[in-house]
C-alpha positions in Angstrom: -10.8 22.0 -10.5 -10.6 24.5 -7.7 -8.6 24.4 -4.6 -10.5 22.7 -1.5 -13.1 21.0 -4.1 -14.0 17.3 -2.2 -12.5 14.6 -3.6 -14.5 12.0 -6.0 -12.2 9.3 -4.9 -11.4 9.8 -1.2 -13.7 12.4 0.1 -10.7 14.8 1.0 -9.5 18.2 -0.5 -7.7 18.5 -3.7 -5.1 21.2 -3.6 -3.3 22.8 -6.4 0.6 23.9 -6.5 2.0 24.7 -9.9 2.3 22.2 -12.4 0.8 19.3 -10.5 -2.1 18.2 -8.1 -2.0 16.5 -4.8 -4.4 14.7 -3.1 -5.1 15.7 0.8 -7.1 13.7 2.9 -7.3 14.8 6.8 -9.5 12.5 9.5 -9.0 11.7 13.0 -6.8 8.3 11.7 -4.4 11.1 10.2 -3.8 12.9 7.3 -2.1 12.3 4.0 -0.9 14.2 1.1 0.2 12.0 -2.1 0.8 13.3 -5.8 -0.7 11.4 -8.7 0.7 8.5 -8.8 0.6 8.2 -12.7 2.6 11.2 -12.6 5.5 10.4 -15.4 8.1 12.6 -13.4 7.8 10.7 -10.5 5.8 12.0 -7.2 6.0 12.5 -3.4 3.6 10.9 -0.8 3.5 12.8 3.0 2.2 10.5 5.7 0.9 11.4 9.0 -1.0 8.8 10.6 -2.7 8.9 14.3 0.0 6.6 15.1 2.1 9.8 15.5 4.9 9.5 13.3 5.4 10.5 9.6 6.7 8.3 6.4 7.2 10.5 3.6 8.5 9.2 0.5 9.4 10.1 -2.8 10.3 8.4 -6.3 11.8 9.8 -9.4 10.9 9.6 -13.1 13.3 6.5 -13.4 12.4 4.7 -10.2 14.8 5.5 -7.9 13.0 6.2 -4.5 13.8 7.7 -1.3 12.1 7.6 2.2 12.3 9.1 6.1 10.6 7.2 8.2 10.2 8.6 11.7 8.2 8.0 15.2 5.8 4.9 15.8 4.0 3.8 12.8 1.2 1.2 12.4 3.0 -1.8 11.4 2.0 -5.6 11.3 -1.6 -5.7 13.2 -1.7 -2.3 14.1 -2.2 -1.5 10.4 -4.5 -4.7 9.5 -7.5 -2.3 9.5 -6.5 0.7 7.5 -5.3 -2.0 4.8 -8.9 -3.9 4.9 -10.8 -0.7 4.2 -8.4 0.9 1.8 -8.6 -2.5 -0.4 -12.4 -2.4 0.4 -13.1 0.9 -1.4 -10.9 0.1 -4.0 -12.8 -2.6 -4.8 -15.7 -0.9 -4.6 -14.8 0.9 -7.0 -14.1 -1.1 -9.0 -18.1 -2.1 -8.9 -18.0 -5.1 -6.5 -20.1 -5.8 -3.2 -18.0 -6.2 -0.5 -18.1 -7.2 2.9 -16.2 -8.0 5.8 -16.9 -11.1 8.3 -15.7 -11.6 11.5 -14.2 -15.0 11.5 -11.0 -15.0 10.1 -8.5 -17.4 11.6 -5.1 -16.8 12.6 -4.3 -20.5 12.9 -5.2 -20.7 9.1 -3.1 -17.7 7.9 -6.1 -15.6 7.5 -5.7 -11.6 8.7 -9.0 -11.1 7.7 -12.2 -12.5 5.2 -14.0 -10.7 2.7 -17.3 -11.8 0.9 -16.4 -10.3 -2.5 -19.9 -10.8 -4.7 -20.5 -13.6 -2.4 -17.6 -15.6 -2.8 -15.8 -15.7 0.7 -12.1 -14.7 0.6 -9.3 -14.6 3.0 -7.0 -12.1 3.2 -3.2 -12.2 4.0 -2.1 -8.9 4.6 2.1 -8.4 4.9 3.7 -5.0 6.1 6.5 -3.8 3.1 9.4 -3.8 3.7 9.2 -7.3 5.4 12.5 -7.2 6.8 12.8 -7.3 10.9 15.8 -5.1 10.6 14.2 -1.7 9.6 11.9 -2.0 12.0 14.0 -2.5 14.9 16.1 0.2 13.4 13.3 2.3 13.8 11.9 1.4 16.7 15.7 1.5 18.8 16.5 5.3 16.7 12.5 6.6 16.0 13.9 7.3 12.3 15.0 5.4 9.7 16.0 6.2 5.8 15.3 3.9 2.9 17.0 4.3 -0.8 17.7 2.1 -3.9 16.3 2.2 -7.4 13.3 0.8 -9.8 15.1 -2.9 -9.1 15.5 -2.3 -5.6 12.0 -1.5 -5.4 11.0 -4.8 -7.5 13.1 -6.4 -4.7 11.4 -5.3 -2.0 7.7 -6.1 -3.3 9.5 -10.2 -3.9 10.5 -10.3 -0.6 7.0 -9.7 0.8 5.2 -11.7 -2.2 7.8 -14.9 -1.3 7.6 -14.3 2.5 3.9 -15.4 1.9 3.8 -17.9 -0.9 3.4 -20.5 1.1 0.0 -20.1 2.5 -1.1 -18.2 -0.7 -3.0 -20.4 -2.1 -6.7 -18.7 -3.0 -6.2 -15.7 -0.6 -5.6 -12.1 -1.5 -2.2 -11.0 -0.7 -2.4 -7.6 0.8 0.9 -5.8 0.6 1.3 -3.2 2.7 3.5 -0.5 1.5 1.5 2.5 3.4 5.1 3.9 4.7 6.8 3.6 1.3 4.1 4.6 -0.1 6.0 6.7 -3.1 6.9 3.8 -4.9 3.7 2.7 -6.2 2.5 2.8 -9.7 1.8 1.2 -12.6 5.7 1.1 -13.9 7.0 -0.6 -10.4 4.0 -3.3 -11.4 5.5 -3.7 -14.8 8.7 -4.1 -13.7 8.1 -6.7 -11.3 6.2 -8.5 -13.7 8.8 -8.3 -16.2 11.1 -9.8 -13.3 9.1 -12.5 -12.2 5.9 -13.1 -13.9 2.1 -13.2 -12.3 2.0 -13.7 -8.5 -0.9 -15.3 -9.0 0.0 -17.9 -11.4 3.2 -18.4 -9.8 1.9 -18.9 -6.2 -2.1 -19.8 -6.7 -2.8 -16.5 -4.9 -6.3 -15.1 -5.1 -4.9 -11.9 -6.2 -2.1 -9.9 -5.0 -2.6 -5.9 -4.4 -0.4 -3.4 -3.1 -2.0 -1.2 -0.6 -1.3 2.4 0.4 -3.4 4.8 2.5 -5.3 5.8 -0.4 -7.5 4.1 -2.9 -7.2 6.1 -5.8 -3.2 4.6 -5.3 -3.8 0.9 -4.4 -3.2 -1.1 -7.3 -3.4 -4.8 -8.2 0.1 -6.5 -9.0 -1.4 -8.3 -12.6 
């Protein structure tokens, strides 16, 4: 593939820099630039959103991740929507009709509803990391680093599923690790599962999915 060909997945630009591929994807909600995230050396996402600040984040080929998190950033209800149509064209994708109502409930624990092949669906929708402490950090200093390894990652992704176990039952769990975003693939999924079983069977969740800007990223924690 040539360099500025669209897209399949996201509709942006593919660029080419030796030896791997990133995805770019620039709109007026911001622009991001993420390597493949089944890469087996590991891979770096670069985030900026229309928020105005930037979370870039990398992982290596044995987990261990790294991230700079800087400026204001769309956490908590600020990101709700970027998270409901990410998941939505992932499960598009994935070759089901989905739709979003209008009636969701805060009262209930519902962030949002989706009629997914007609069945009607709450959505809980958590911002990763979950803890208070980052974000003040952030907030009071406009930059913030984050380190650990594989396990610290696995960690990170319990906190959030736990934080949100008790209302779980039935609703998608919508983790959002958008700043972070690095630390997402299919061995971090493993892991946790090798940790701590299904989130589903554990907690009667719907389903639980971790969310980044991207679809061709998001992935389901099963």
């Amino acid at each position: 593939m040539q360099d500025g060909v669209p897209c399949s997945n996201c509709g942006g630009r593919v660029l080419k820099a030796e030896g791997a591929v990133f995805n770019y994807t620039g709109s007026r909600i911001g622009m991001i630039v993420e390597g493949d995230p089944n890469s087996p050396t590991g891979r770096r996402v670069e985030s900026r959103p229309a928020s105005g600040g930037t979370a870039d984040s990398s992982v290596a080929a044995d987990g261990a991740f790294q991230a700079s998190l800087s400026g204001p950033l769309d956490l908590g209800r600020k990101g709700e929507r970027r998270v409901i149509k990410t998941l939505c064209n992932k499960l598009r994708e994935r070759g089901a009709d989905v739709h979003v109502e209008d009636d969701a409930r805060d009262d209930f624990g519902e962030d949002a509803i989706l009629v997914i092949d007609g069945r009607r669906t709450p959505v809980q929708i958590v911002t990763v990391p979950n803890k208070a402490p980052i974000w003040k950090d952030l907030n009071v200093n406009k930059t913030v680093t984050l380190s650990g390894d594989l396990q610290g990652a696995v960690s990170i992704l319990r906190d959030a599923v736990v934080a949100k176990s008790v209302k779980g039952k039935a609703t998608i769990l919508a983790l959002d690790v958008a700043h972070i975003g690095a630390i997402v693939n299919r061995a971090l999924v493993d892991a946790y599962l090798t940790a701590f079983g299904d989130p589903v069977a554990e907690f009667s969740f719907g389903a639980v999915w971790l969310v980044v800007p991207t679809p061709r990223s998001t992935i389901e924690l099963r």
